[in-house]
Structure formats: structure tokens, C-alpha cells
C-alpha positions in Angstrom: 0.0 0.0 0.0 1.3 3.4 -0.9 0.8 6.9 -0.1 0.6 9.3 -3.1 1.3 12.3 -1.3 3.9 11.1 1.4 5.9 8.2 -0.1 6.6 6.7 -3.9 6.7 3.3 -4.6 8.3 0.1 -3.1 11.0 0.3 -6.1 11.7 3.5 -5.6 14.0 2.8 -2.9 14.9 4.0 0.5 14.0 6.2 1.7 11.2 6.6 -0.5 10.7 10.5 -2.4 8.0 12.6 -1.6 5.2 13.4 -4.4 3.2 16.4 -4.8 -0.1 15.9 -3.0 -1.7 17.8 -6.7 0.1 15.5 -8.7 1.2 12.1 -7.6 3.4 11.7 -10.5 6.2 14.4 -9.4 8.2 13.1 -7.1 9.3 16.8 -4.9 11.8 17.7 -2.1 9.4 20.9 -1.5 6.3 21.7 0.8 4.6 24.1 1.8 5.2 26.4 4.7 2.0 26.7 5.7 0.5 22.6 6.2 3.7 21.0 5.6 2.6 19.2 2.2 5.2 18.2 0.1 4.3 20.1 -3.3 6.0 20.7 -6.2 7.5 23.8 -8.4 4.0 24.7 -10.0 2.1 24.2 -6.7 3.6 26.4 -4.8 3.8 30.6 -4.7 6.1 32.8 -2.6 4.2 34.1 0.4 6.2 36.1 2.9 8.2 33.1 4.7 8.9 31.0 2.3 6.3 29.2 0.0 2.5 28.2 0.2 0.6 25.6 -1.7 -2.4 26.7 -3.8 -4.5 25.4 -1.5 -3.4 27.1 1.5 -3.2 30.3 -0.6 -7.2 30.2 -1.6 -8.1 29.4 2.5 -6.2 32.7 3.1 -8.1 34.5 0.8 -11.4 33.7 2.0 -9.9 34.7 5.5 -9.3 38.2 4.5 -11.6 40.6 5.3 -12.8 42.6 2.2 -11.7 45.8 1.4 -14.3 48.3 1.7 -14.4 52.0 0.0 -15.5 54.9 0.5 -19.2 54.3 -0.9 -19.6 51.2 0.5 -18.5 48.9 -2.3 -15.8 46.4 -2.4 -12.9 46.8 -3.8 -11.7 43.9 -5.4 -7.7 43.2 -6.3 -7.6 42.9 -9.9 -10.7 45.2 -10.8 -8.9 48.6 -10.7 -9.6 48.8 -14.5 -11.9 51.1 -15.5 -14.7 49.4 -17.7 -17.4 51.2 -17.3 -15.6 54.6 -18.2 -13.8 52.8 -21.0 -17.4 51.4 -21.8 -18.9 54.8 -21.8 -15.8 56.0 -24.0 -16.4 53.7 -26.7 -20.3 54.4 -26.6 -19.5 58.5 -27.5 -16.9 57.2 -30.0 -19.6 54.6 -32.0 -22.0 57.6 -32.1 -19.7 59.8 -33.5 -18.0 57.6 -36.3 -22.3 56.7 -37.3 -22.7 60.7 -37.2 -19.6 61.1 -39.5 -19.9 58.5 -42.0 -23.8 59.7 -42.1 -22.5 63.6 -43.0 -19.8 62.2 -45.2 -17.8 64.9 -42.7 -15.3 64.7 -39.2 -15.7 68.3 -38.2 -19.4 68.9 -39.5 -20.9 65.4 -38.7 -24.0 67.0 -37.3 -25.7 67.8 -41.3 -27.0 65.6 -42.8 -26.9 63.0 -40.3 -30.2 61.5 -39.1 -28.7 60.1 -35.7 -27.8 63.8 -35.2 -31.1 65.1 -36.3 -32.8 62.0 -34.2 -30.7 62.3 -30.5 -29.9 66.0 -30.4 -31.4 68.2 -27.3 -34.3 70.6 -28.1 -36.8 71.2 -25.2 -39.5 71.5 -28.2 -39.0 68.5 -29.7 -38.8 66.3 -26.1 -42.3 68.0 -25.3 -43.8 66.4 -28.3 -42.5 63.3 -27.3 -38.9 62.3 -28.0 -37.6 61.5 -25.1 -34.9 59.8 -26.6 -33.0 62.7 -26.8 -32.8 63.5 -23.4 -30.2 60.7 -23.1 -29.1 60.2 -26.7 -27.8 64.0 -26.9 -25.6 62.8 -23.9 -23.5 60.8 -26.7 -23.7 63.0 -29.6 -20.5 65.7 -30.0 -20.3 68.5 -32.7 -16.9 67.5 -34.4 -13.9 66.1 -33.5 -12.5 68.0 -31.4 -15.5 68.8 -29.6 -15.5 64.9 -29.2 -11.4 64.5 -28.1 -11.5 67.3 -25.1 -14.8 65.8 -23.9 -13.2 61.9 -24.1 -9.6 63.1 -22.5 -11.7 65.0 -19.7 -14.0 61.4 -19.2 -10.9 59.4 -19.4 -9.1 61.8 -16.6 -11.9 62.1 -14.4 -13.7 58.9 -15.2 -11.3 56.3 -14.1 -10.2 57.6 -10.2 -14.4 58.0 -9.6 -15.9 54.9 -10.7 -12.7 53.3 -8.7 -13.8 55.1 -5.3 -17.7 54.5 -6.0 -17.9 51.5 -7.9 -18.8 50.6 -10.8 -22.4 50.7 -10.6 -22.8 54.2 -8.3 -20.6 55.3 -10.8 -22.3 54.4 -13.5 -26.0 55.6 -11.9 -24.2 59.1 -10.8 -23.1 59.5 -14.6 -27.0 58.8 -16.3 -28.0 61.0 -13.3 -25.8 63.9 -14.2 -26.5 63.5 -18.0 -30.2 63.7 -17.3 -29.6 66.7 -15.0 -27.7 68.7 -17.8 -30.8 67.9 -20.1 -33.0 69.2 -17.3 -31.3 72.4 -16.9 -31.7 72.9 -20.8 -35.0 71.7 -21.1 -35.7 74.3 -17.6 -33.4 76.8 -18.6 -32.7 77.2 -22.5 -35.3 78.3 -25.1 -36.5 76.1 -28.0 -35.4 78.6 -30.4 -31.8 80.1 -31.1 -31.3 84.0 -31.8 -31.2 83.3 -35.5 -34.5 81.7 -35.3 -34.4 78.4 -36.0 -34.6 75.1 -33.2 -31.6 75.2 -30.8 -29.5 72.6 -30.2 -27.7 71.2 -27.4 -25.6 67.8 -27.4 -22.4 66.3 -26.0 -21.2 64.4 -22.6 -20.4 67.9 -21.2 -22.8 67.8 -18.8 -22.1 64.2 -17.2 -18.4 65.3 -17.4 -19.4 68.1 -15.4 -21.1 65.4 -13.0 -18.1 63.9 -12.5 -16.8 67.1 -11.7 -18.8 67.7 -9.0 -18.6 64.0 -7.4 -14.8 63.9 -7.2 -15.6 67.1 -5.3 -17.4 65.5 -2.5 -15.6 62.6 -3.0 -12.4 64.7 -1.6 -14.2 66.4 0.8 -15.6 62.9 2.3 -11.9 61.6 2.2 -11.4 65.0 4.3 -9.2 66.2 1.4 -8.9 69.3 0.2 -11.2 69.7 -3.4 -9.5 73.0 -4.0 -8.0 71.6 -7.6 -11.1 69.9 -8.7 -12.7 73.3 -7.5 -10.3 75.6 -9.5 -10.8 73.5 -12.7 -15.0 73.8 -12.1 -14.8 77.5 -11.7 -12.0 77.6 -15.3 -14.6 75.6 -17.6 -17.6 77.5 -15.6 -15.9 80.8 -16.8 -15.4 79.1 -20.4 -18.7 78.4 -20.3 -20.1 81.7 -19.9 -17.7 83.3 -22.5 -17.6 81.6 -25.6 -20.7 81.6 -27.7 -22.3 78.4 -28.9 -21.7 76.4 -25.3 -24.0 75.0 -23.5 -24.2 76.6 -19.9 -27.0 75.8 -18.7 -26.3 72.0 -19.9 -22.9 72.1 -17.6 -24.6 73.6 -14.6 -27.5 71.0 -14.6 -25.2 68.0 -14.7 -22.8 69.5 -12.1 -25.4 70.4 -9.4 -26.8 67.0 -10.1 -23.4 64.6 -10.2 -22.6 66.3 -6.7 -26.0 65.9 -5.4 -25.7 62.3 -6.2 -22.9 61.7 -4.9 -23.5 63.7 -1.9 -26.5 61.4 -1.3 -23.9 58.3 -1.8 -21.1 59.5 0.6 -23.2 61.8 3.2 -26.9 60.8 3.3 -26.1 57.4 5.3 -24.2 59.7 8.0 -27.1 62.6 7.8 -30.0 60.3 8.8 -28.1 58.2 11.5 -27.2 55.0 10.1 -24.6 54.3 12.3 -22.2 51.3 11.2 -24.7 48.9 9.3 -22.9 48.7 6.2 -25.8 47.2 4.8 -28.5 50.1 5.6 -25.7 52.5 4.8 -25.6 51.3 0.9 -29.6 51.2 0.8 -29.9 54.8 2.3 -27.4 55.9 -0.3 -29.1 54.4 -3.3 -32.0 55.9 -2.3 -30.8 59.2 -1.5 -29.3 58.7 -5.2 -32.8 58.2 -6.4 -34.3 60.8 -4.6 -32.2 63.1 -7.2 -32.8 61.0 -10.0 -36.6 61.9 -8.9 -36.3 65.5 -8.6 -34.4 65.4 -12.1 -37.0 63.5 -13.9 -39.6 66.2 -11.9 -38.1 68.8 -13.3 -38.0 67.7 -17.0 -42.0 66.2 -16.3 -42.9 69.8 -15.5 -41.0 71.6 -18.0 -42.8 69.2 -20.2 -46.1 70.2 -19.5 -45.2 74.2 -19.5 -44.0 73.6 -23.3 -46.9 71.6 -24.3 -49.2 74.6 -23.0 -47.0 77.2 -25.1 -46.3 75.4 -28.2 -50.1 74.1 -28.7 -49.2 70.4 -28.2 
């Protein structure tokens, strides 16, 4: 009778080599540090005193606690790549190469294209029923460039946030601050432009500007100081307001509502006495999250009705 994982055969001689417990057919002279199993090259992986079967490795895994962030969420080794931004990038680069090949054009891809004419922002046109374009002018850009410096400021912002939030807060607090820049131009902006035909609003500005605002709190719940992310706010607020053709009231919207959002995440827990239960924490945030979706959607509902009154709808 033999003993795969302690002794080799009775022709093996004496004394008899040890074989890996994994694979009976290696004889080994290693084991591991941790149970004492004689294992062999591939079995084994450096731990801090010497080495540890794969084994004992996975029952140390499940022994650690797991990391927690700032919203709640876990934070899992491996997952620090950002998919949902890089998911979000390659949505507003799709729309734009369909725009383009539509207007035969890179920097003029918004006539004739029928996804443009179909997805841009006009608070007429979503009163009489295309809603679609509340979201869908979220991933439309005016050009090229107008699509890079919109893509390098997701990237830049988009990666550290939905690391600290998660990827699904992060996610809900960018459609949250999209919606909000379409609230504050369907609230705010007037269905027809100073020349006199429909005005037109489109581009991720305003969920950019979300961001914006979230990495905001974000440092002020880490109890850091936001004065950068505040500095850059105030510079593209500024830019905003002085060059013609830009949406401000788009920006504003999806800033006030990213940092509301977010706000609700990091701070509504604490406000309304949660304590320590991790588990009501996370509720109370996504509701306090949907509480501003709500008040977002409220606002577009009633701007809806006003515009249906005025136009004759």
C-alpha cells in the first residue's frame, strides 16, 4: 500500500521520495510552509516566509476581510480597470464615427446625419414626445474636437471616480448627471436660437461636469482638500459663460446633479443616522441617489407640461 502524497513506490527505494499531494506523479523535495505538504514547483507561490501551496493560498483569501471603499462597495484586487468609463468612451466614439460616415464629414458630422437630427437636445421637440434625446444628446459631439476634449476629460476624471464609487454608483451618478444637464436645458434654454431656427444642445459635457462635481465631494468625504477639482469647475464655468455656442446651462445642470448624487452616496447614510450597518448605509445611499434621479426627472415632467401649454401640443 502506498501513499501518493507522502511516499513513492516500493522500487523506488529507501527512503522513498516525496510526491506532490496535486500530482502524484512528481516526485518533490518541496512543501509548503503553511500545512507542511510536500508540493511541487507549480504548486507552490512565494508568500512572505517561504512558499505556500495553492491550497493554502485560496483558505487565506477567504480569511481576509474585504476591502471596503468609501461608498460602501468592495474593492476587489484585480478590478482597478476602468470598464465602465472605457465602456462609456467607446459608446460616444460609435456615435460619432455613425454621425460622421452619415454627413460624409469629421468636423461637420452633425448635417446631414439622421442620428444627429434623431438624438440632439431641443426642449420642443422632447415636449412632443422624444424622449430619446434626453439621453441620446448625452453621446452626440459637434466635431472632432469637440469629441477628443470631452473623451480626455471622461478618461481623466472617469477612471479615479468609478474606482472610489464602484462601478455601478458610478455608472447611476453619470446617467443622473446626464439627465440633469438635459433638465437644466430643457428648464433653462429656449427652444429657439437668436437666429431663429430650433436650438441645439448635445455632447457628454454635462455628465463630465457630473463627474466634476462627485470627485468634489468625494475629496471632501476623504477629508481632502477639493480645491483643484474646485479651480478647474470654476475655469470651464468661466469658459462656459464666454464663448458663444456652449452650453451653460447643460454644464450647470449635470454638475449640481453629479454632486447631489454623490452627496446622497457618501453623506446621506451619516445625515439620517445610520450608524455602522454597512448594509443600511448602501440602501440609504441608493435611495438618497434616487431621490435626485426623482427631482431630475420632476423637473423635465414639469418643463414638459409648461412647453406643451406654449407650443399648442
Amino acid at each position: 500500500m502506498t501513499n501518493p502524497g507522502w511516499g513513492g513506490a516500493a522500487n523506488e527505494g529507501t527512503p522513498p521520495q516525496p510526491r506532490c499531494v496535486r500530482h502524484p506523479d512528481r516526485p518533490t523535495a518541496l512543501s509548503c510552509n503553511r500545512c507542511g505538504r510536500p508540493s511541487c514547483p507549480d504548486c507552490l507561490r512565494e508568500a512572505a516566509v517561504g512558499y505556500h501551496c495553492v491550497d493554502c493560498v485560496a483558505a487565506g483569501r477567504r480569511d481576509v476581510r474585504p476591502v471596503r471603499g468609501v461608498a460602501g462597495n468592495t474593492v476587489v484586487p484585480g478590478r482597478a480597470t476602468p470598464i465602465v468609463t472605457y465602456t462609456l468612451m467607446g459608446l460616444n466614439v460609435l456615435a460619432f464615427l455613425a454621425t460622421a460616415a452619415q454627413s460624409r464629414s469629421i468636423l461637420h458630422n452633425e448635417s446631414p446625419s439622421p442620428l444627429f437630427s434623431d438624438w440632439a437636445l431641443n426642449p420642443g421637440l422632447v415636449a412632443d414626445g422624444q424622449w430619446i434625446r434626453l439621453i441620446g444628446s448625452g453621446f452626440l459631439h459637434f466635431g472632432l474636437i469637440h469629441l477628443a476634449v470631452n473623451m480626455f476629460a471622461l478618461y481623466i476624471l472617469g477612471r479615479d471616480t468609478e474606482l472610489i464609487l464602484g462601478r455601478a454608483r458610478y455608472t447611476a451618478v453619470y446617467l443622473v448627471s446626464l439627465l440633469g444637464g438635459s433638465a437644466s436645458v430643457m428648464a433653462f434654454q429656449s427652444v429657439f436660437s437668436s437666429g431663429g431656427g430650433l436650438s441645439w444642445t448635445a455632447g457628454a459635457s454635462g455628465a463630465i461636469f457630473g463627474l466634476m462635481g462627485a470627485e468634489a465631494i468625494i475629496l471632501l468625504r476623504l477629508r481632502r482638500s477639493p480645491a483643484p477639482i474646485v479651480s478647474v469647475i470654476a475655469i470651464n464655468v468661466i469658459i462656459s459663460l464666454s464663448i458663444p455656442g456652449i452650453s451653460f446651462w447643460g454644464h450647470l445642470g449635470g454638475l449640481v446633479a453629479g454632486a447631489l448624487a454623490t452627496a446622497g452616496i457618501l453623506y446621506g447614510p451619516q445625515v439620517l443616522g445610520v450608524g455602522n450597518n454597512r448594509e443600511r448605509a448602501v440602501t440609504v445611499g441608493w435611495l438618497c441617489l434616487g431621490a435626485v434621479l426623482i427631482a431630475t426627472l420632476g423637473v423635465i415632467a414639469v418643463r414638459i407640461v409648461q412647453l406643451r401649454a406654449q407650443l399648442g401640443y
